[in-house]
LUMFIVO-708754 format. One record per residue: residue in three letters; chain; x, y, z of N, C-alpha, C in turn. Coordinates in nm, 3 decimals, m for minus. Layout:
BEGIN
<pt residu="ALA" chaine="A" n_c1="X" n_c2="Y" n_c3="Z" ca_c1="X" ca_c2="Y" ca_c3="Z" c_c1="X" c_c2="Y" c_c3="Z"/>
...
This chain:
BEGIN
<pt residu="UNK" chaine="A" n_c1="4.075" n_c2="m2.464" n_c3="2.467" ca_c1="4.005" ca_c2="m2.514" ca_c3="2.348" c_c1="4.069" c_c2="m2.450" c_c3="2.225"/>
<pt residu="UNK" chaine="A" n_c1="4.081" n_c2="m2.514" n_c3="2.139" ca_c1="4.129" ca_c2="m2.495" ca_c3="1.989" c_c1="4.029" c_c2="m2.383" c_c3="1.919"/>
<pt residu="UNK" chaine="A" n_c1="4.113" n_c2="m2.309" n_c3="1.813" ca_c1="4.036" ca_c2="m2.234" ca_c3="1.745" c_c1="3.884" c_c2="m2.313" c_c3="1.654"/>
<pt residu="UNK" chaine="A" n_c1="3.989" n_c2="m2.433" n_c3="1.608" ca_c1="3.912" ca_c2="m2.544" ca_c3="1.543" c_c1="3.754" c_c2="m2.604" c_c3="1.590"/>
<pt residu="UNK" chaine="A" n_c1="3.851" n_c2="m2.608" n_c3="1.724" ca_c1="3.724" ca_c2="m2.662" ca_c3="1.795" c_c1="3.620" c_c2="m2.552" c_c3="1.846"/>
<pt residu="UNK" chaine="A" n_c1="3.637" n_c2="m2.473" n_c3="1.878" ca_c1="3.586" ca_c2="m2.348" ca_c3="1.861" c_c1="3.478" c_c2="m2.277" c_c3="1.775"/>
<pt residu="UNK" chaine="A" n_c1="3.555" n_c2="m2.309" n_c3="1.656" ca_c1="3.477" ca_c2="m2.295" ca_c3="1.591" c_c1="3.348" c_c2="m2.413" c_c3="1.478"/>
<pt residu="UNK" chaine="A" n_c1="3.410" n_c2="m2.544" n_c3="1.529" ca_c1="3.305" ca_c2="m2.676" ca_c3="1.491" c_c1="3.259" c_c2="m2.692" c_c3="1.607"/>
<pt residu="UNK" chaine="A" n_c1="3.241" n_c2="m2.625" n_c3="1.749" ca_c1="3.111" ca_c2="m2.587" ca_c3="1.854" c_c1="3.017" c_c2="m2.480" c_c3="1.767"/>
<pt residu="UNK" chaine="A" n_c1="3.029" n_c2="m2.345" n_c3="1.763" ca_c1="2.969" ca_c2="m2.235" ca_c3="1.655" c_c1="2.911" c_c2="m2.350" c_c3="1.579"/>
<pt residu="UNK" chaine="A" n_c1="2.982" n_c2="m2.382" n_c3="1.498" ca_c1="2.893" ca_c2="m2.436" ca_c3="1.367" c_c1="2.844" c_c2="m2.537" c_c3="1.355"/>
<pt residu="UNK" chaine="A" n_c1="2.808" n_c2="m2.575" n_c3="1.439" ca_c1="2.714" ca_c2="m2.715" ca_c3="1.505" c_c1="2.560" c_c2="m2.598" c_c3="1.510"/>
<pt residu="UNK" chaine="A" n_c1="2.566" n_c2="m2.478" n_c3="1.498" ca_c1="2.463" ca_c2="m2.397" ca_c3="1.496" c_c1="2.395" c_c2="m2.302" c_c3="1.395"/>
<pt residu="UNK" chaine="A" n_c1="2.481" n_c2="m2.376" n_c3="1.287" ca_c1="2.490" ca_c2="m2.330" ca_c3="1.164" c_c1="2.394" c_c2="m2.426" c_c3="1.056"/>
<pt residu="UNK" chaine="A" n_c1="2.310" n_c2="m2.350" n_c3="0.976" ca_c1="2.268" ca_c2="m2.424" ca_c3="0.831" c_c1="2.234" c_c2="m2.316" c_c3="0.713"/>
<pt residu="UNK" chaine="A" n_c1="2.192" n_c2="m2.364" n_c3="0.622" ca_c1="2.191" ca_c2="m2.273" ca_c3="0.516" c_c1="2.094" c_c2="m2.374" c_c3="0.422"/>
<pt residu="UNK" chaine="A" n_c1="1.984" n_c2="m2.287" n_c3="0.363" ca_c1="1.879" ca_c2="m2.352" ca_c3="0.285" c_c1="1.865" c_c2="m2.267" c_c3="0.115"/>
<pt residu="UNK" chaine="A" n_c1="1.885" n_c2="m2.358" n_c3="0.027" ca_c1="1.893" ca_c2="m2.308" ca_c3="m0.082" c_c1="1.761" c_c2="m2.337" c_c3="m0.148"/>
<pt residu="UNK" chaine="A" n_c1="1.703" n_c2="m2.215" n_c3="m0.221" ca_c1="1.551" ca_c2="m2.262" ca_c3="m0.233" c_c1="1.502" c_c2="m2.186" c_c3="m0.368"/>
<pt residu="UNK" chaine="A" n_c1="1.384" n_c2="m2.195" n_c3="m0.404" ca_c1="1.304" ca_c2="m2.091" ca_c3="m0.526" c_c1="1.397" c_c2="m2.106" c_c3="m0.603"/>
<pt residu="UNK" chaine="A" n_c1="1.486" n_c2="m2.215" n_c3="m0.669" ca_c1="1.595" ca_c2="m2.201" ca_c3="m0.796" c_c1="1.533" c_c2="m2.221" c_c3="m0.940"/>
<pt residu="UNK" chaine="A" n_c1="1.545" n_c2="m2.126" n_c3="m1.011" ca_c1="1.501" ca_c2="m2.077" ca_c3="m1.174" c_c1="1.591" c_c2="m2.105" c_c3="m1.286"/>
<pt residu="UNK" chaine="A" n_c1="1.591" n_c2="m2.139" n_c3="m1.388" ca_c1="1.664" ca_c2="m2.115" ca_c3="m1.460" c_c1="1.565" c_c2="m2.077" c_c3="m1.591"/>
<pt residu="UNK" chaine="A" n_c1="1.626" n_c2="m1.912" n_c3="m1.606" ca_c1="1.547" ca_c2="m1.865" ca_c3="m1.740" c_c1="1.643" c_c2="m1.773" c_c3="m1.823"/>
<pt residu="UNK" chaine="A" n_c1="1.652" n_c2="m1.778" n_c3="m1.962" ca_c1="1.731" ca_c2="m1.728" ca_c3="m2.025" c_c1="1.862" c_c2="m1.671" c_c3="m1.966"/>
<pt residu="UNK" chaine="A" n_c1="1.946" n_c2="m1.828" n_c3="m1.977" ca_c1="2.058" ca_c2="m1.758" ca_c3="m1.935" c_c1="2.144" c_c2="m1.694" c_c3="m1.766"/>
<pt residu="UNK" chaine="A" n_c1="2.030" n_c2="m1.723" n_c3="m1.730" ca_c1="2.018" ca_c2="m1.675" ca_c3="m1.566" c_c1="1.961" c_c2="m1.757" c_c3="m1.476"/>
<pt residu="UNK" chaine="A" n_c1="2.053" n_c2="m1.759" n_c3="m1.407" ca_c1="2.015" ca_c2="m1.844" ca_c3="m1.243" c_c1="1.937" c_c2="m1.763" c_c3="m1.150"/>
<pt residu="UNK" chaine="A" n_c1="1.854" n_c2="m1.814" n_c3="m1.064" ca_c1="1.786" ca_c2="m1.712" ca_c3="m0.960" c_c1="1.710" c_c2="m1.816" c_c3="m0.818"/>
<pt residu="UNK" chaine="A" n_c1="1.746" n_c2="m1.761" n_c3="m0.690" ca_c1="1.695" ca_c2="m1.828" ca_c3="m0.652" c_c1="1.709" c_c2="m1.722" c_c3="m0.483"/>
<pt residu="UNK" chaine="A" n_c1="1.679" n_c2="m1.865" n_c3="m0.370" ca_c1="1.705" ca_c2="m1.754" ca_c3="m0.252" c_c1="1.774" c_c2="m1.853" c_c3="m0.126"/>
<pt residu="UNK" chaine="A" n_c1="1.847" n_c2="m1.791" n_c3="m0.081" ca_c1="1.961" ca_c2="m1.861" ca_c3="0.041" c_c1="1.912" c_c2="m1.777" c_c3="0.147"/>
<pt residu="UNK" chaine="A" n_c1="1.878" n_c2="m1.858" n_c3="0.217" ca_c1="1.842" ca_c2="m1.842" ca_c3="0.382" c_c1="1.925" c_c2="m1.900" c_c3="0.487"/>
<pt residu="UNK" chaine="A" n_c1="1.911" n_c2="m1.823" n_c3="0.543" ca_c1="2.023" ca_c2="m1.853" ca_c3="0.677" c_c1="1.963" c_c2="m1.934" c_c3="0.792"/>
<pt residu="UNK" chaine="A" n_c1="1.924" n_c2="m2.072" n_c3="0.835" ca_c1="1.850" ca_c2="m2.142" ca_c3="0.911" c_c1="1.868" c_c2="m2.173" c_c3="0.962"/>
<pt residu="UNK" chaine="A" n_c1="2.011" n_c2="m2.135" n_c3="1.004" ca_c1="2.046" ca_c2="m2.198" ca_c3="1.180" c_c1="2.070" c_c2="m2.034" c_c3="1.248"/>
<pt residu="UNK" chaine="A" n_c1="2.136" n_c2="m2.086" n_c3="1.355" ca_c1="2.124" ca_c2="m1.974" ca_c3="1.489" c_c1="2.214" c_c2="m1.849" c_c3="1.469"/>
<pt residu="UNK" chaine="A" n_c1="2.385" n_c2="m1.899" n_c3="1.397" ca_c1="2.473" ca_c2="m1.796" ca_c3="1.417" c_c1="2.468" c_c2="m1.747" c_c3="1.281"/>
<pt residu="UNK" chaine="A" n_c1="2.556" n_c2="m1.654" n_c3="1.255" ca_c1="2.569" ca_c2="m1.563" ca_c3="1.113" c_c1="2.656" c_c2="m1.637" c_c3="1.059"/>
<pt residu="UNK" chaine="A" n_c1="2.614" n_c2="m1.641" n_c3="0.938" ca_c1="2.715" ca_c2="m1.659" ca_c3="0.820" c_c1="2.799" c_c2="m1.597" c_c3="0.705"/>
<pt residu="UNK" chaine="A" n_c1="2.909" n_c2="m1.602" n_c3="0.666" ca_c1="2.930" ca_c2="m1.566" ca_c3="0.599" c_c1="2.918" c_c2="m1.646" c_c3="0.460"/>
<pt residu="UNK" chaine="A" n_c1="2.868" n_c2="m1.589" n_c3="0.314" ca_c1="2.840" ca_c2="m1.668" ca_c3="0.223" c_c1="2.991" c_c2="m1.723" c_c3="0.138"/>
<pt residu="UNK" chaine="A" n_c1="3.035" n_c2="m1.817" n_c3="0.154" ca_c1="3.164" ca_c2="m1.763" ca_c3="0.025" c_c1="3.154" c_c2="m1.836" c_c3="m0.055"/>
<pt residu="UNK" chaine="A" n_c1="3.071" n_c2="m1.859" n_c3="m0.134" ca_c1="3.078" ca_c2="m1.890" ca_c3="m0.277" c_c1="2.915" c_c2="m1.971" c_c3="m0.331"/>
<pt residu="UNK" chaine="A" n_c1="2.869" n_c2="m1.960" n_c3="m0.455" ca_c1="2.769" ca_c2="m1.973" ca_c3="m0.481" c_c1="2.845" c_c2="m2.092" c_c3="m0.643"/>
<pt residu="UNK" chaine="A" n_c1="2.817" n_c2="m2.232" n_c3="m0.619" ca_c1="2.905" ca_c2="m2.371" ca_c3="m0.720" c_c1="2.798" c_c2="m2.387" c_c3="m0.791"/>
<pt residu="UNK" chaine="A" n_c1="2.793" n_c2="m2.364" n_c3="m0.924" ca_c1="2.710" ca_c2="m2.460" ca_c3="m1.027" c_c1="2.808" c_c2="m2.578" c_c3="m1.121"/>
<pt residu="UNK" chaine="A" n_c1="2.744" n_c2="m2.674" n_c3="m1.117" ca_c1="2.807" ca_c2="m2.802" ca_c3="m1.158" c_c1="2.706" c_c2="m2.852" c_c3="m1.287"/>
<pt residu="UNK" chaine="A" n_c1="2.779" n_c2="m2.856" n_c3="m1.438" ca_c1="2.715" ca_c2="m2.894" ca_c3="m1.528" c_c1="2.715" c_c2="m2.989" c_c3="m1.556"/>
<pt residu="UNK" chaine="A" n_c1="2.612" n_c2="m3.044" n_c3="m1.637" ca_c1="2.620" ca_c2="m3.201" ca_c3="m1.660" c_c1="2.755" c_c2="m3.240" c_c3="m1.755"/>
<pt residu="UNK" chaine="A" n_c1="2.815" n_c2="m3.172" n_c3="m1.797" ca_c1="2.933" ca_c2="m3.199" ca_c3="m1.839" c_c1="3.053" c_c2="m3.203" c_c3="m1.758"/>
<pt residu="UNK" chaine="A" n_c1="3.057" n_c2="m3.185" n_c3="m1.667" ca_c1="3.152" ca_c2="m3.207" ca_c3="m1.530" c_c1="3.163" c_c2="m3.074" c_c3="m1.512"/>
<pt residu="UNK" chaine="A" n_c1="3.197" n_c2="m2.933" n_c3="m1.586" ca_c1="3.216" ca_c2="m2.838" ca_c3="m1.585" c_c1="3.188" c_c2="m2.735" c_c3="m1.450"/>
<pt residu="UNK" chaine="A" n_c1="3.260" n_c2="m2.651" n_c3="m1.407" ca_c1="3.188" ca_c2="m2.564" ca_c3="m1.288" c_c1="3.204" c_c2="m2.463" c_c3="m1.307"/>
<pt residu="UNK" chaine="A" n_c1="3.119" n_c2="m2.345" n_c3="m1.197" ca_c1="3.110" ca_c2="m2.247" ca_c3="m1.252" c_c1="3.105" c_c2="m2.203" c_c3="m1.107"/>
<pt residu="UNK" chaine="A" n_c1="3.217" n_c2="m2.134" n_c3="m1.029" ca_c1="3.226" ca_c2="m2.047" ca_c3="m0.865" c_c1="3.196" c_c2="m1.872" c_c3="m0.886"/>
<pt residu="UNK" chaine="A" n_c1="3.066" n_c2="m1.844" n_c3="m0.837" ca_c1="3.063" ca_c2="m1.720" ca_c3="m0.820" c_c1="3.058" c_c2="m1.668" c_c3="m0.671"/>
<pt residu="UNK" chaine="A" n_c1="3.125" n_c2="m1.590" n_c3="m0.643" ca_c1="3.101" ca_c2="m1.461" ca_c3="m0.475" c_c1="3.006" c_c2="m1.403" c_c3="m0.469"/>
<pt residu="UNK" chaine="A" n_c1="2.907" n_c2="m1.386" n_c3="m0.382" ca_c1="2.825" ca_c2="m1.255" ca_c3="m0.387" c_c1="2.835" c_c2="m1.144" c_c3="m0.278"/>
<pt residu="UNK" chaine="A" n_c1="2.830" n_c2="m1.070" n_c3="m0.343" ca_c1="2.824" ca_c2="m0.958" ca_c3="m0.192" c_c1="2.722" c_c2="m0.857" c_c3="m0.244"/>
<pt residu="UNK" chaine="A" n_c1="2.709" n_c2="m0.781" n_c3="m0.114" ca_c1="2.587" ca_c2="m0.697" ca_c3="m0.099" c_c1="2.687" c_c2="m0.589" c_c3="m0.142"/>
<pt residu="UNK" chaine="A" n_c1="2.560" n_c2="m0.532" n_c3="m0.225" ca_c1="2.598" ca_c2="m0.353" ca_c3="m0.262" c_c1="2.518" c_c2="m0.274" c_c3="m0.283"/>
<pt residu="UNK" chaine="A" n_c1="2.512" n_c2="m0.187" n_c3="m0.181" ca_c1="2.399" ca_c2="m0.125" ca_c3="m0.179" c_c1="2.253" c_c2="m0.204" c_c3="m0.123"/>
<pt residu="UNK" chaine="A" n_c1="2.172" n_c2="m0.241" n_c3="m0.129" ca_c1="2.071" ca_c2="m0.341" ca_c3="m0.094" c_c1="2.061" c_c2="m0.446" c_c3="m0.190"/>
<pt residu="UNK" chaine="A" n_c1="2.166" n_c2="m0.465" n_c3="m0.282" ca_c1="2.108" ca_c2="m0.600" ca_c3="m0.428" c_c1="2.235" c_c2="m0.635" c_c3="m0.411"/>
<pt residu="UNK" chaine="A" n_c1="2.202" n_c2="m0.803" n_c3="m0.414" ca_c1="2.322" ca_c2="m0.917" ca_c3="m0.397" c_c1="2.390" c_c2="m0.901" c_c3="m0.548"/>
<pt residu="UNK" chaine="A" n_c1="2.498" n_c2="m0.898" n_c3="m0.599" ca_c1="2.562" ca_c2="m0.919" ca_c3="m0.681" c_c1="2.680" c_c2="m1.009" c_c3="m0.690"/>
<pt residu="UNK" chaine="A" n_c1="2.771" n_c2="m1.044" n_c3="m0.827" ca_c1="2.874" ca_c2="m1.098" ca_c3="m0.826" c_c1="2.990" c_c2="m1.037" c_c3="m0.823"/>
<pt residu="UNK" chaine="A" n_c1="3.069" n_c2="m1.107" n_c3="m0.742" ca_c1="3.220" ca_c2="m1.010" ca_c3="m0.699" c_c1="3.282" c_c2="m1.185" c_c3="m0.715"/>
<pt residu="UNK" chaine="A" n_c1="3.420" n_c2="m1.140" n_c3="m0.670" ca_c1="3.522" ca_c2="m1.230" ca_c3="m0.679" c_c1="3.542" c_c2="m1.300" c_c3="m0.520"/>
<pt residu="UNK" chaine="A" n_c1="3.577" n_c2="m1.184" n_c3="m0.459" ca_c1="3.560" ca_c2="m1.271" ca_c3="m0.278" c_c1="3.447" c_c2="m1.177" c_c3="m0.232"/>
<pt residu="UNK" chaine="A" n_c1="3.327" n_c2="m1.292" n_c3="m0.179" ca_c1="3.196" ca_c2="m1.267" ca_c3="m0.115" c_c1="3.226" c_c2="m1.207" c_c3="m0.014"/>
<pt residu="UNK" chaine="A" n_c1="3.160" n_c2="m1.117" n_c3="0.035" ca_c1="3.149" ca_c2="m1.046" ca_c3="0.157" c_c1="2.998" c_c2="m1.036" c_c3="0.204"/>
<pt residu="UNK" chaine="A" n_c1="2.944" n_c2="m1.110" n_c3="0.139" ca_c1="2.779" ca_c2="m1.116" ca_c3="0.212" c_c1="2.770" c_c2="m1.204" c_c3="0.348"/>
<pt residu="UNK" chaine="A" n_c1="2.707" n_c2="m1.183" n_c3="0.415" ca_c1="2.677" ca_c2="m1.211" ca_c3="0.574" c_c1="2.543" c_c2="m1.241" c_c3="0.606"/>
<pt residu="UNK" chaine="A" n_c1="2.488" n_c2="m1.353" n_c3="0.636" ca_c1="2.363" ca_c2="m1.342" ca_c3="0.690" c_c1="2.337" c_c2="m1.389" c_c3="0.791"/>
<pt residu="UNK" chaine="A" n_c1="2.275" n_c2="m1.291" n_c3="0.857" ca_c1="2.228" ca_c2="m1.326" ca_c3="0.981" c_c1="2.119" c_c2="m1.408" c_c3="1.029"/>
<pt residu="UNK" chaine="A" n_c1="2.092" n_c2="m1.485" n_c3="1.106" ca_c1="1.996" ca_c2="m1.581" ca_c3="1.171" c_c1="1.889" c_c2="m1.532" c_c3="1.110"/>
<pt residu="UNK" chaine="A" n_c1="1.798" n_c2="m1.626" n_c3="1.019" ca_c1="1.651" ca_c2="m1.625" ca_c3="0.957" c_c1="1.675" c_c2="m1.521" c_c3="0.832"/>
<pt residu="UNK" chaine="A" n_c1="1.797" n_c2="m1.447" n_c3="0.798" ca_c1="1.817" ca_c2="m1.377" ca_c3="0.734" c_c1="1.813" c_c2="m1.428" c_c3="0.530"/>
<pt residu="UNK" chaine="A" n_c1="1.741" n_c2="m1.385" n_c3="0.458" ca_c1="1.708" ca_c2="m1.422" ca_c3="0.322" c_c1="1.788" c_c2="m1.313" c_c3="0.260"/>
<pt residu="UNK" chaine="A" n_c1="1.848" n_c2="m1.396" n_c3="0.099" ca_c1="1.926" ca_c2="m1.317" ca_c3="0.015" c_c1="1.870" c_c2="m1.398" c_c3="m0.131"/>
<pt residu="UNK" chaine="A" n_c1="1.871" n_c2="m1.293" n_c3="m0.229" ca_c1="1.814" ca_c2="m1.338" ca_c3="m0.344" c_c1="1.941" c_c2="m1.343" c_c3="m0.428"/>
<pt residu="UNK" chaine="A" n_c1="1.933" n_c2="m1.417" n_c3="m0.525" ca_c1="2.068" ca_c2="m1.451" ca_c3="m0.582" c_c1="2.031" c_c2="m1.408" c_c3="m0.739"/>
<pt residu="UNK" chaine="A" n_c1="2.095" n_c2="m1.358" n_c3="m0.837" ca_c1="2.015" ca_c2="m1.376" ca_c3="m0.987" c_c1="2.194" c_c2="m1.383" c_c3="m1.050"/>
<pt residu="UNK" chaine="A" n_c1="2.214" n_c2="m1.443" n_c3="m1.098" ca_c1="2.364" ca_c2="m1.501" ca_c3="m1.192" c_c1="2.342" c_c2="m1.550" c_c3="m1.283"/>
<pt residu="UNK" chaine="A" n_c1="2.446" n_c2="m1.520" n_c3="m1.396" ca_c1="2.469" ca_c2="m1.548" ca_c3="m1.563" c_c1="2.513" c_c2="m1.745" c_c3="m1.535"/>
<pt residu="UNK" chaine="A" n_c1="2.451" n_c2="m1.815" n_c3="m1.641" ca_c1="2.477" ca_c2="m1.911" ca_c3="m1.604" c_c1="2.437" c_c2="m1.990" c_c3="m1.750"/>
<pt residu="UNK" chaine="A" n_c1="2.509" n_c2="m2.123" n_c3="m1.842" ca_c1="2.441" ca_c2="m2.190" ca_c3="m1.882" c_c1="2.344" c_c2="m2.297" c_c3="m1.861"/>
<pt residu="UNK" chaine="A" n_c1="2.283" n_c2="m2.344" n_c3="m2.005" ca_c1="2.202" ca_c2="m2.421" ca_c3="m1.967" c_c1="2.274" c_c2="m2.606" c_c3="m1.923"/>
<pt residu="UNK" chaine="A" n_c1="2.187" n_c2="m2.687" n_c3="m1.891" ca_c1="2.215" ca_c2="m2.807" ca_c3="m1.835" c_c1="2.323" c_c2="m2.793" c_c3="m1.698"/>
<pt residu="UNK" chaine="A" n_c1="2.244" n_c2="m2.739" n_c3="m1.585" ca_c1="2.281" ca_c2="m2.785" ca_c3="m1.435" c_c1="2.283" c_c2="m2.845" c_c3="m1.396"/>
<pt residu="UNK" chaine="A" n_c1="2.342" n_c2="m2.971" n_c3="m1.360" ca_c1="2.363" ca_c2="m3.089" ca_c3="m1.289" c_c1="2.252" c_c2="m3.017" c_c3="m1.112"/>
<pt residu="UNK" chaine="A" n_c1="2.394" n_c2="m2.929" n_c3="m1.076" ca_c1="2.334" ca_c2="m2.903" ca_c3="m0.958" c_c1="2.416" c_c2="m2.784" c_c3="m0.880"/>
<pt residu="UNK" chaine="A" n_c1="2.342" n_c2="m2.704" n_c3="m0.772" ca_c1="2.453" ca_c2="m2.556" ca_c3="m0.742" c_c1="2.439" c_c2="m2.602" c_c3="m0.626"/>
<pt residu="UNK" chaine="A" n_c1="2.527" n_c2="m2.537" n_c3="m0.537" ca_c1="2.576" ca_c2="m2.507" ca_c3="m0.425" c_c1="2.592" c_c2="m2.467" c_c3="m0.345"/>
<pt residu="UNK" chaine="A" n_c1="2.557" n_c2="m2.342" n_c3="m0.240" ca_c1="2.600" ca_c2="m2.245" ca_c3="m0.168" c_c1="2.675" c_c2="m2.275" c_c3="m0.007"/>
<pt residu="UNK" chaine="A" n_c1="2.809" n_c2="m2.192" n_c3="m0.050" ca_c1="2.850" ca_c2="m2.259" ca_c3="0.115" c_c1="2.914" c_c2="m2.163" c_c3="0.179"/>
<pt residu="UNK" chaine="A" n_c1="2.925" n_c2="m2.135" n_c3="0.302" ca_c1="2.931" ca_c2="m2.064" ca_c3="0.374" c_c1="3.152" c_c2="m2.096" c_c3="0.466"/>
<pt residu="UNK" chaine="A" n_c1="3.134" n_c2="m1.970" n_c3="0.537" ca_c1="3.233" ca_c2="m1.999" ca_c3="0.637" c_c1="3.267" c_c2="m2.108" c_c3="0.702"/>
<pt residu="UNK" chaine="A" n_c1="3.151" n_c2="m2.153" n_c3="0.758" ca_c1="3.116" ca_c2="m2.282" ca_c3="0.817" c_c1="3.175" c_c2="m2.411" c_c3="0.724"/>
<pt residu="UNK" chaine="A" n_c1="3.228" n_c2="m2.524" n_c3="0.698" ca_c1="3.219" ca_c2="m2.601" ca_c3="0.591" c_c1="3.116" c_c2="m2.676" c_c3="0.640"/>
<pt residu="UNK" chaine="A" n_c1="3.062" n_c2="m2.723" n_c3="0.777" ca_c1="2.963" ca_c2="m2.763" ca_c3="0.791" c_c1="2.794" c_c2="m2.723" c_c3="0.711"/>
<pt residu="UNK" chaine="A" n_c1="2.800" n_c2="m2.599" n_c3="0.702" ca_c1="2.682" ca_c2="m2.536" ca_c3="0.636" c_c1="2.673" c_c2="m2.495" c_c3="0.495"/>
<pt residu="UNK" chaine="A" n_c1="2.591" n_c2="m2.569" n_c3="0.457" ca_c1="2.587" ca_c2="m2.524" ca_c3="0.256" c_c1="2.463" c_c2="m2.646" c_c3="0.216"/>
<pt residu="UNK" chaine="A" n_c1="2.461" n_c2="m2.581" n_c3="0.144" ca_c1="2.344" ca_c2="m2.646" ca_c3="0.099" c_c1="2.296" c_c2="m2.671" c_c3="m0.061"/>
<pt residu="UNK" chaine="A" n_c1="2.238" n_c2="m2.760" n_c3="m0.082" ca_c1="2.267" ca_c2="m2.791" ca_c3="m0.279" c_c1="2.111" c_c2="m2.808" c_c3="m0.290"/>
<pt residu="UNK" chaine="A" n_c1="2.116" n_c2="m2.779" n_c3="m0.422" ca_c1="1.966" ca_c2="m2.820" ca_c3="m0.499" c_c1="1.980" c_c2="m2.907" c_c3="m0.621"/>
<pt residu="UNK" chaine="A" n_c1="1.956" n_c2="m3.029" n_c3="m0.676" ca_c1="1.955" ca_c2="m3.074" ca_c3="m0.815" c_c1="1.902" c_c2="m3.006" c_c3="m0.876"/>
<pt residu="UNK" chaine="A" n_c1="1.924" n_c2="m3.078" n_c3="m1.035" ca_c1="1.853" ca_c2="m3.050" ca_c3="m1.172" c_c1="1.677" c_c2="m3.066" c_c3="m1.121"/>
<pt residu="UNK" chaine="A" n_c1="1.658" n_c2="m3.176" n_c3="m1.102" ca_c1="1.522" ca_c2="m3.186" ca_c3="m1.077" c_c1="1.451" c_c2="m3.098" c_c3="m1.027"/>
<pt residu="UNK" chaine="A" n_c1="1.491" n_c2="m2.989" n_c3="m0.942" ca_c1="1.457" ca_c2="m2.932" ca_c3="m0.859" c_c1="1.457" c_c2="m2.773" c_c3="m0.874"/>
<pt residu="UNK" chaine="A" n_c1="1.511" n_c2="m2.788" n_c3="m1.002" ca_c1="1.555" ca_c2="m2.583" ca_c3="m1.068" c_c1="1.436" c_c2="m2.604" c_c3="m1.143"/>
<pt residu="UNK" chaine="A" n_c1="1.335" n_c2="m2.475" n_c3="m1.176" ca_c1="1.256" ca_c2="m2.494" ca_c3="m1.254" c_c1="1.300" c_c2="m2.396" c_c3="m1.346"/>
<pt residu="UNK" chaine="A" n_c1="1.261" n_c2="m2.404" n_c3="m1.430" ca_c1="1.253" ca_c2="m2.342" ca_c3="m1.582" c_c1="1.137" c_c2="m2.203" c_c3="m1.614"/>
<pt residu="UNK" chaine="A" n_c1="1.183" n_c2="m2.103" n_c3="m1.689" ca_c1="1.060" ca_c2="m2.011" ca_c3="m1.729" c_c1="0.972" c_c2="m2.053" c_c3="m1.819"/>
């Protein structure tokens, strides 16, 4: 069996749920859960503005608080929750979070970010 295949068996066991998304002064906030079976790795957190514009942040763990880095090294494990808080403007089309997996990631619209 192929590495490939190998690894699109794994990630047939894979999901990722993006949820609680805020937008208040300036700042994004929300929480990524890990909802399928195997671990993930996070690599990259996409906001897409209504102006076509994007915006790719990494997060990794430091210390116990998710922050922004350049290449993510955060990992979550099965049922495992991570809180996200990032500099961001206003008018979000919609963000992103996707994992190792390309199968697993998960988006939220505008409709769906609430406001402070």
């Amino acid at each position: 069996v192929s590495e490939r295949a190998e690894e699109d068996i794994a990630c047939s066991y894979a999901s990722l749920l993006l949820s609680e998304v805020e937008y208040c002064n300036g700042r994004v906030s929300g929480q990524i859960e890990n909802t399928g079976d195997i671990s993930l790795l996070i690599k990259k957190l996409l906001i897409v503005y209504s102006n076509g514009s994007t915006q790719e942040t990494g997060l990794c763990l430091i210390g116990s608080e998710i922050k922004t880095c350049t290449t993510s090294n955060l990992t979550l494990a099965p049922r495992d929750l991570a809180v996200f808080n990032v500099s961001a403007s206003q008018n979000i089309l919609k963000i992103r979070v996707t994992s190792n997996c390309s199968s697993a990631y998960s988006d939220i619209s505008s409709e769906d970010i609430t406001s402070c």
